[in-house]
ChimeraX commands (.cxc) that place a marker at each C-alpha (Angstrom):
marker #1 position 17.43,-8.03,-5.02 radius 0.5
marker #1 position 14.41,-5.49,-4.62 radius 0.5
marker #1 position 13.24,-5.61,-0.96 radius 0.5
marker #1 position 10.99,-3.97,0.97 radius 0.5
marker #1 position 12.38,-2.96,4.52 radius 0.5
marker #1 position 10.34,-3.81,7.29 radius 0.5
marker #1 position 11.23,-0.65,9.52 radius 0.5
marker #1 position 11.33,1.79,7.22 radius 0.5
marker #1 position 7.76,1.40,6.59 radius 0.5
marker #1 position 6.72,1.30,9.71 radius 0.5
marker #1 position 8.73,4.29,10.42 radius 0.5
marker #1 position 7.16,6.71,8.27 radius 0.5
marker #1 position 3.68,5.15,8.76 radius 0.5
marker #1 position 4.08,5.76,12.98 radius 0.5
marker #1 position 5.55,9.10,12.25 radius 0.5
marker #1 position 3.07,10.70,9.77 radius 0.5
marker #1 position 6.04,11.69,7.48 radius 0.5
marker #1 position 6.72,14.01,10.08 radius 0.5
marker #1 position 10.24,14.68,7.77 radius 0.5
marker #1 position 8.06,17.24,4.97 radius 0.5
marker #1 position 7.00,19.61,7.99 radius 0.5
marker #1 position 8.11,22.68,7.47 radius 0.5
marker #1 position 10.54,24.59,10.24 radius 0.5
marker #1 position 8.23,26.09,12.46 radius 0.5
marker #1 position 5.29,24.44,12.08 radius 0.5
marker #1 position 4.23,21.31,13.58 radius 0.5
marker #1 position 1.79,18.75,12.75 radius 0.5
marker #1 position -0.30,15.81,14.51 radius 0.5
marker #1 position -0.42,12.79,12.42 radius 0.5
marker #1 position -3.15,11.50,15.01 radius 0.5
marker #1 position -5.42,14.43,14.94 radius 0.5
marker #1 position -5.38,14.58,11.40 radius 0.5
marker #1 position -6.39,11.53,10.97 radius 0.5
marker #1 position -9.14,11.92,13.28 radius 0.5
marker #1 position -10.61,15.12,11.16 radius 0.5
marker #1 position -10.33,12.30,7.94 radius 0.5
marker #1 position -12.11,9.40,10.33 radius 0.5
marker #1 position -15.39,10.80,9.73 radius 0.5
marker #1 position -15.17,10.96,5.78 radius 0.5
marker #1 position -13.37,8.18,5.24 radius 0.5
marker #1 position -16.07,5.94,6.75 radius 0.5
marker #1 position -19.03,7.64,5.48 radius 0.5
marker #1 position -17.48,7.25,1.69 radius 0.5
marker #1 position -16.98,3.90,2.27 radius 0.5
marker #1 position -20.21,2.44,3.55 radius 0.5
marker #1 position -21.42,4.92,0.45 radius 0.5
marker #1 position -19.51,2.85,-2.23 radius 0.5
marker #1 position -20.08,-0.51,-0.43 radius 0.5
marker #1 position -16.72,-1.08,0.92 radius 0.5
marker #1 position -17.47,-3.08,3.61 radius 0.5
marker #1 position -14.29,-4.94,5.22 radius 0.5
marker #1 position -11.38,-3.12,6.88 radius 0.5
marker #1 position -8.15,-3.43,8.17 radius 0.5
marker #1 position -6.40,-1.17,10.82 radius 0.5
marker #1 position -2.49,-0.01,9.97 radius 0.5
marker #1 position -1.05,1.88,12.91 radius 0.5
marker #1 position -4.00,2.97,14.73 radius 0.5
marker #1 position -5.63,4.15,10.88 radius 0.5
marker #1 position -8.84,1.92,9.17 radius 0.5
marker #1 position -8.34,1.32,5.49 radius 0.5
marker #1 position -11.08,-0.07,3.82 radius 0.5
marker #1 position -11.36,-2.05,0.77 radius 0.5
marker #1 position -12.87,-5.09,-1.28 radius 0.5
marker #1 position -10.98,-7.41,-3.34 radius 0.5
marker #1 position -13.14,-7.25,-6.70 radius 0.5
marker #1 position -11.02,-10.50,-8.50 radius 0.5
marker #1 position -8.26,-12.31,-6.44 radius 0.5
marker #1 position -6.18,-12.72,-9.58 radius 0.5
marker #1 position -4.18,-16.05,-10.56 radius 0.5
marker #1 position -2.80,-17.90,-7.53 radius 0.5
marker #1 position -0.03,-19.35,-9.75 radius 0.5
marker #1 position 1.43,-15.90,-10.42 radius 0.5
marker #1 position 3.56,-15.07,-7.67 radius 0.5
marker #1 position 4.71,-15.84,-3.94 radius 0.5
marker #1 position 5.50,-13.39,-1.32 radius 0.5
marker #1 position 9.12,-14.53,-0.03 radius 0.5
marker #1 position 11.33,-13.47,2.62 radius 0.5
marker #1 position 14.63,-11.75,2.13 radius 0.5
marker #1 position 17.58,-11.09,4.20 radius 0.5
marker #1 position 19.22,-7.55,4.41 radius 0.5
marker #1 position 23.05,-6.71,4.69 radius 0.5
marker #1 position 22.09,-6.86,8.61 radius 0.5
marker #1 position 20.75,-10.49,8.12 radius 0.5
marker #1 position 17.50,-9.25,9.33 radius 0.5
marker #1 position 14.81,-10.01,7.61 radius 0.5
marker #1 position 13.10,-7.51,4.82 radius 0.5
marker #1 position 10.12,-8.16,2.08 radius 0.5
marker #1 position 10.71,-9.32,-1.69 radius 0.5
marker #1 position 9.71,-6.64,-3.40 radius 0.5
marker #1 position 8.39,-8.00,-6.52 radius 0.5
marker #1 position 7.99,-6.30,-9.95 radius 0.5
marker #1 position 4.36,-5.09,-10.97 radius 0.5
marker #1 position 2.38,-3.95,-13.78 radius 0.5
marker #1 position -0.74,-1.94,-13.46 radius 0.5
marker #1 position -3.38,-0.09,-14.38 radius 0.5
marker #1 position -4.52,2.29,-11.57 radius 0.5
marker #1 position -6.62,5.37,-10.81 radius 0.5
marker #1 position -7.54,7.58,-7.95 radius 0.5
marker #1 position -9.52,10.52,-6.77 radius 0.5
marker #1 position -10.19,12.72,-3.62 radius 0.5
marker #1 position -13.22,11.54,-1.99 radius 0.5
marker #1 position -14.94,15.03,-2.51 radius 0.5
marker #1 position -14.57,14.28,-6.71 radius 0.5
marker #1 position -15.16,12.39,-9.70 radius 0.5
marker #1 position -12.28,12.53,-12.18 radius 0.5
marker #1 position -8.65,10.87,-11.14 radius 0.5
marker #1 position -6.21,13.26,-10.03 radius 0.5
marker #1 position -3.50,10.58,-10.13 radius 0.5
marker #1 position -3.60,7.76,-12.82 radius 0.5
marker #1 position -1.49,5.31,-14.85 radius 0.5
marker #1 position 0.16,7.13,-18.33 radius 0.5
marker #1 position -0.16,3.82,-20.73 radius 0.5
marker #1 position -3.09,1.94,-21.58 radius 0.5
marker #1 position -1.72,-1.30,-21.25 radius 0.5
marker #1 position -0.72,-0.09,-17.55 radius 0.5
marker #1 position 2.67,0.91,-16.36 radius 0.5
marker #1 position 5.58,-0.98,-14.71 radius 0.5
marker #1 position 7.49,-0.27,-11.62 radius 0.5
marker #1 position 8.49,-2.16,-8.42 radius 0.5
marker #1 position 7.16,-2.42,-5.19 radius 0.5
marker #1 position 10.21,-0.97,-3.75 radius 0.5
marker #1 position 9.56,2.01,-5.91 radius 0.5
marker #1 position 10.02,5.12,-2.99 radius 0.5
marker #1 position 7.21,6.97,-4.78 radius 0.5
marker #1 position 4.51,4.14,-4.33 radius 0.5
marker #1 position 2.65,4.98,-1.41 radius 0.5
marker #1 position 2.38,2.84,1.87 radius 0.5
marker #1 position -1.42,2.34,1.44 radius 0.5
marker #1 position -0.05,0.22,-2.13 radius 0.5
marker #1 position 2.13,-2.29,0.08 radius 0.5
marker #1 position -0.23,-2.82,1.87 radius 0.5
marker #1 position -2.78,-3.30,-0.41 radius 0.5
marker #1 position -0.05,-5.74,-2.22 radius 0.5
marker #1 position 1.14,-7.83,0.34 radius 0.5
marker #1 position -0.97,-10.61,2.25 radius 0.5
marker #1 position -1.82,-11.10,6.02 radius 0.5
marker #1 position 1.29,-12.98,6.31 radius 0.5
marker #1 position 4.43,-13.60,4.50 radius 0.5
marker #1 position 5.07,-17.72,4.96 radius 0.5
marker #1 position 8.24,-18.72,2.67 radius 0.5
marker #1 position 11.45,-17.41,2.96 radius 0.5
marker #1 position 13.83,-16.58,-0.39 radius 0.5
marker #1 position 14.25,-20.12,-1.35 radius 0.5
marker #1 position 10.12,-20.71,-1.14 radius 0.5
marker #1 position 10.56,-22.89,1.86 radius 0.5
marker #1 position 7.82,-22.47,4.76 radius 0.5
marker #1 position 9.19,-19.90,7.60 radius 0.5
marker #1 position 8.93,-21.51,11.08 radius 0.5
marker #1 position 6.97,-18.67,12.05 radius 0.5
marker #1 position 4.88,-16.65,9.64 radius 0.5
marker #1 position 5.35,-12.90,9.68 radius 0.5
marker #1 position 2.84,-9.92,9.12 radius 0.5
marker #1 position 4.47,-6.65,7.40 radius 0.5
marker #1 position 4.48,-3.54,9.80 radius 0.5
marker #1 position 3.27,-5.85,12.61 radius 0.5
marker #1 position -0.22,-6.18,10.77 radius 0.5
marker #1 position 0.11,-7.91,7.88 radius 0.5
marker #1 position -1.19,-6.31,4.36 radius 0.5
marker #1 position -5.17,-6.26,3.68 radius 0.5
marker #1 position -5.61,-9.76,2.03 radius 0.5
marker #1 position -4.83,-13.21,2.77 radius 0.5
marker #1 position -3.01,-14.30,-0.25 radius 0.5
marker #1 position -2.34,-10.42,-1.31 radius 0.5
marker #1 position -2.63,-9.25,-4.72 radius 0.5
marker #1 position -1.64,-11.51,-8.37 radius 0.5
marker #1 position -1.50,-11.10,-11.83 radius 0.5
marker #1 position -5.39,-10.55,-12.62 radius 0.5
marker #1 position -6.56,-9.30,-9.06 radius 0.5
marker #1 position -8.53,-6.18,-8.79 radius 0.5
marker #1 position -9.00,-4.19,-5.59 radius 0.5
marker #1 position -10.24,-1.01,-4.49 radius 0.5
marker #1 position -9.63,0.67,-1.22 radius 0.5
marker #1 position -10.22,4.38,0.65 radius 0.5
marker #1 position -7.06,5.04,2.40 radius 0.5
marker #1 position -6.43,8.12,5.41 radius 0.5
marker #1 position -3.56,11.06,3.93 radius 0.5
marker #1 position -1.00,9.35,5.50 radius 0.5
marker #1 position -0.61,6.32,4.19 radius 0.5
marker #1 position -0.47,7.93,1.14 radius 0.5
marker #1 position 0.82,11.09,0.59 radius 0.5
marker #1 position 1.15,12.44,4.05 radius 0.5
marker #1 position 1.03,16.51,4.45 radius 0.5
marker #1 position 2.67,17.11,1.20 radius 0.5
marker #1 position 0.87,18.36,-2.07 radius 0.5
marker #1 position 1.28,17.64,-5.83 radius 0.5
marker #1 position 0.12,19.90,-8.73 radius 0.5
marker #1 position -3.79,17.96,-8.20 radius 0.5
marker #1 position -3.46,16.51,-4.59 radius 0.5
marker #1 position -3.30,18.58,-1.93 radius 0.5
marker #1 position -2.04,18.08,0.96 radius 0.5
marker #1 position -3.45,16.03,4.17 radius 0.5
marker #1 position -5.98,14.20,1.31 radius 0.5
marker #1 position -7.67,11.21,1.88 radius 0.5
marker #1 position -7.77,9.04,-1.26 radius 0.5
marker #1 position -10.47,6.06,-3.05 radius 0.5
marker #1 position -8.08,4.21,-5.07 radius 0.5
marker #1 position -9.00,1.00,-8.07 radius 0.5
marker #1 position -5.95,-0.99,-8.80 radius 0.5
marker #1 position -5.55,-3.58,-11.45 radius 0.5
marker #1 position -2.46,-6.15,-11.35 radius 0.5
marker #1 position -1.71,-6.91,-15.31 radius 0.5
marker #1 position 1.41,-8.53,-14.39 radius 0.5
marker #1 position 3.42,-9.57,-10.85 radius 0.5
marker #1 position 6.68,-11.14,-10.71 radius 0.5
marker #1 position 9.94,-11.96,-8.65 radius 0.5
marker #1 position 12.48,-8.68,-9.52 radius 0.5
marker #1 position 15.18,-9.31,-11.60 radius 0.5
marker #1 position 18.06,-10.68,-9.41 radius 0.5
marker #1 position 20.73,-7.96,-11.34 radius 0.5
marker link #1:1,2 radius 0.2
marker link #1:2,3 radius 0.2
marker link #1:3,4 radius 0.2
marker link #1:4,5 radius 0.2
marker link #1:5,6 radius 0.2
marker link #1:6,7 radius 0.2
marker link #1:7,8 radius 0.2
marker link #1:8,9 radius 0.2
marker link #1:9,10 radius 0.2
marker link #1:10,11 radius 0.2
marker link #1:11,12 radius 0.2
marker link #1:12,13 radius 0.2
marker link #1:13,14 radius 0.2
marker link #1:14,15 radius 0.2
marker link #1:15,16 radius 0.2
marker link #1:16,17 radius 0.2
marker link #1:17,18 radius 0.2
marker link #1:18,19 radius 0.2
marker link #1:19,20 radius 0.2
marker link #1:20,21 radius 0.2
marker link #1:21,22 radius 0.2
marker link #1:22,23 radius 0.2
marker link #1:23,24 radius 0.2
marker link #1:24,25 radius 0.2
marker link #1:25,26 radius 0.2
marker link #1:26,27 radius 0.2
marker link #1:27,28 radius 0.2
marker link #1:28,29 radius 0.2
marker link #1:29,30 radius 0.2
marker link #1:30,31 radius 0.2
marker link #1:31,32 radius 0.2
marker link #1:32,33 radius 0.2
marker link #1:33,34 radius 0.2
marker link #1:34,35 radius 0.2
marker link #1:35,36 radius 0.2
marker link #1:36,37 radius 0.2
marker link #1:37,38 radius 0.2
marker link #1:38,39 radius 0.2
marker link #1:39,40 radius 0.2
marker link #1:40,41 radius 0.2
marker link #1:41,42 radius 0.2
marker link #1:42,43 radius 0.2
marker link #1:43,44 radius 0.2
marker link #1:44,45 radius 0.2
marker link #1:45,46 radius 0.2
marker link #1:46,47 radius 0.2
marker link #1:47,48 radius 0.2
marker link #1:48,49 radius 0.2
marker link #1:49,50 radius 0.2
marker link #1:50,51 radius 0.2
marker link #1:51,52 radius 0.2
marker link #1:52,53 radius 0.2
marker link #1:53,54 radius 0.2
marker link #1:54,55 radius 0.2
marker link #1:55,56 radius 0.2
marker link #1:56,57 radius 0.2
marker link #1:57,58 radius 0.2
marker link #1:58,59 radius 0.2
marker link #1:59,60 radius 0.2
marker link #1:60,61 radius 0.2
marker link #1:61,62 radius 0.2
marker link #1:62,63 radius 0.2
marker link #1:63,64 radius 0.2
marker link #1:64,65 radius 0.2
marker link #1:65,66 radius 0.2
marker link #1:66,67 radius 0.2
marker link #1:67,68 radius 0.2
marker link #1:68,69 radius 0.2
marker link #1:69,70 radius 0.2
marker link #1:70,71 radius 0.2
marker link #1:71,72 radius 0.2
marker link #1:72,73 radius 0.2
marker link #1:73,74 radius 0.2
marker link #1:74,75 radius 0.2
marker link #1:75,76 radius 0.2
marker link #1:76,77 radius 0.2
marker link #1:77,78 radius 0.2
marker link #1:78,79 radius 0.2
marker link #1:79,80 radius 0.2
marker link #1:80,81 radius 0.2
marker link #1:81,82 radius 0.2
marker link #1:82,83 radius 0.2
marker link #1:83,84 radius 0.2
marker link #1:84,85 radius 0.2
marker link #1:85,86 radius 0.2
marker link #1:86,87 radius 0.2
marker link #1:87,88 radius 0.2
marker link #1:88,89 radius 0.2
marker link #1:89,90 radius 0.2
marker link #1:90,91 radius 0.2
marker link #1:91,92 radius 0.2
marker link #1:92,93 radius 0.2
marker link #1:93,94 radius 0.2
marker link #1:94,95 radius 0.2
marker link #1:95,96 radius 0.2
marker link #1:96,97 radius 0.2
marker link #1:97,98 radius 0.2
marker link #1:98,99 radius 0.2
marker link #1:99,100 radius 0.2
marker link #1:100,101 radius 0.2
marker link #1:101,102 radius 0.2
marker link #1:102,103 radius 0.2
marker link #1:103,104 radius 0.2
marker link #1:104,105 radius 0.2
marker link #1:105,106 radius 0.2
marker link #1:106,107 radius 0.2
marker link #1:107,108 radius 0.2
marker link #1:108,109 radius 0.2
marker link #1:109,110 radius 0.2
marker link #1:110,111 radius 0.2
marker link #1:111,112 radius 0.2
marker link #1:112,113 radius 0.2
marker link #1:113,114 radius 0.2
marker link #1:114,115 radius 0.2
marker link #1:115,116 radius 0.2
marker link #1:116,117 radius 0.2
marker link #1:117,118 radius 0.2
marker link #1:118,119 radius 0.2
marker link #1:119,120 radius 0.2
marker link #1:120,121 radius 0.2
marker link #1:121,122 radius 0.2
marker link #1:122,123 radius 0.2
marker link #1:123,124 radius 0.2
marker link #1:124,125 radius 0.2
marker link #1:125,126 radius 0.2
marker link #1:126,127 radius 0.2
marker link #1:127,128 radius 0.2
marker link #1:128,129 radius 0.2
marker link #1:129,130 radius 0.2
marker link #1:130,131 radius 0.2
marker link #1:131,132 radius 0.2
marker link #1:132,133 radius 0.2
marker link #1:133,134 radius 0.2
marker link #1:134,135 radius 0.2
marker link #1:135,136 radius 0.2
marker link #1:136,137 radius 0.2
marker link #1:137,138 radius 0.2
marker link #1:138,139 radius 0.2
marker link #1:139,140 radius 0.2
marker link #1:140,141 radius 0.2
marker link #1:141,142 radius 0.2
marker link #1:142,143 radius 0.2
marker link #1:143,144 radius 0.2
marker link #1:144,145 radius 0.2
marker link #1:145,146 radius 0.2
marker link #1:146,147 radius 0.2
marker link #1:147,148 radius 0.2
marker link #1:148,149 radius 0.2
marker link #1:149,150 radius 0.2
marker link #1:150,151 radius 0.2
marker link #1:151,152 radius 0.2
marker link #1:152,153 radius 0.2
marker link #1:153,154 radius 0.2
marker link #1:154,155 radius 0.2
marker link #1:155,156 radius 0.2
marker link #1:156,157 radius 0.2
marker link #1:157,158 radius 0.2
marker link #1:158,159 radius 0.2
marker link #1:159,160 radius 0.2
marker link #1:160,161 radius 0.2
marker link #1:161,162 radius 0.2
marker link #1:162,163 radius 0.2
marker link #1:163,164 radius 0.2
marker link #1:164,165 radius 0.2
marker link #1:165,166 radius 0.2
marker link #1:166,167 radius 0.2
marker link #1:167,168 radius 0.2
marker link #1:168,169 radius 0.2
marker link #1:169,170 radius 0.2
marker link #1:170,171 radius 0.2
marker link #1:171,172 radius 0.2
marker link #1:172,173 radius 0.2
marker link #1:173,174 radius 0.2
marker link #1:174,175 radius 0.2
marker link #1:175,176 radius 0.2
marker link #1:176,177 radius 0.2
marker link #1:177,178 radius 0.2
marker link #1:178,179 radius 0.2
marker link #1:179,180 radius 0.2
marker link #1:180,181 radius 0.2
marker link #1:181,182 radius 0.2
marker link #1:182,183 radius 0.2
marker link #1:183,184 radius 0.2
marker link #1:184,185 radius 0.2
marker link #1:185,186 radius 0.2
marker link #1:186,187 radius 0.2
marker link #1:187,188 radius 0.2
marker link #1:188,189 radius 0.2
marker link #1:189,190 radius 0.2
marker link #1:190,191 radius 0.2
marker link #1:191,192 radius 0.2
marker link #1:192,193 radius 0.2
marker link #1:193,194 radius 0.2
marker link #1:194,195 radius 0.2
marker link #1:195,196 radius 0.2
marker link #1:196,197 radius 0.2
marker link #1:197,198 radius 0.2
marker link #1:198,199 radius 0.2
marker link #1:199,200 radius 0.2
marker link #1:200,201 radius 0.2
marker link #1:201,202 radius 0.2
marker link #1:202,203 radius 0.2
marker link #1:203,204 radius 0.2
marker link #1:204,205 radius 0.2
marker link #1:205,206 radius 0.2
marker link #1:206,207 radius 0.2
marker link #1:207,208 radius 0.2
marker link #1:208,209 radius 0.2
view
């Protein structure tokens, strides 16, 4: 089963993927962000996205364009070798693109038309995707039975209330590190705040083998 660990995330989101510093060097998750606060908010209220949530002291906004097909999927519970408790990380299909906020074209975009597969648990999606993904609160546990007490992912919950199905749409500006920290790629550098338009073509449970 495909789960999404409830620590680990929150580890590398308090941390600022501290891990890709290089020896010698040291880096402030919290001051970066505050150099990116500025930006962030101005491109926002420029491209009308006008609700917000706050992840570990950072302010992503976003708007749900379509909420998608309620029917699709259910965010479960899972238990974890520890019997702690850990996300289901479901399967997902989509069609995605994002850019720097200082330019036009994508820098980092699905390769098929039809949009590409992958899982939630994928290490490579970013931690601005979960929690676009998952809801406010995660209310059935593996067997779709209601928890006794709901629980929010990294302590905050993700930036919906039902999170995202097959069909939704959303769009969100996320700070550098909940995405790709201080790393770089061959088109995103490093310490890069991001505008992101995902589009769910198809969400289900992972495959249990």
């Amino acid at each position: 089963m495909k789960k999404i660990n409830l620590l680990a995330l929150g580890f590398l989101v308090t941390f600022g993927f501290s891990a890709c510093i290089k020896d010698g060097e040291t880096f402030d998750p919290a001051a970066q962000y505050e150099l990116e606060k500025p930006q962030i908010e101005a491109y926002a209220i420029a491209n009308g996205l006008l609700q917000h949530h706050d992840i570990g002291g950072m302010r992503v906004y976003y708007e749900l364009v379509t909420e998608g097909d309620p029917t699709s999927y259910q965010y479960k519970t899972t238990t974890n070798a520890n019997g702690q408790l850990d996300i289901e990380a479901p399967d997902i299909q989509v069609i995605f693109s994002g850019r720097l906020l200082t330019g036009d074209d994508p820098v980092h975009k699905n390769q098929k038309d039809e949009g590409d597969e992958t899982s939630l648990a994928n290490r490579n999606i970013p931690p601005a995707w979960v929690y676009a993904f998952l809801p406010r609160e995660i209310r059935l546990d593996k067997d779709g039975n209601p928890l006794n007490e709901p629980i929010k992912f990294g302590g905050v919950g993700g930036l919906t209330a039902d999170g995202l199905k097959t069909g939704s749409k959303i769009r969100f500006v996320s700070p550098s590190l909940l995405l790709f920290g201080n790393t770089s790629t061959s088109q995103i550098p490093a310490n890069s705040p991001m505008y992101y338009e995902i589009e769910v073509v198809n969400i289900e449970a992972p495959d249990s083998n």
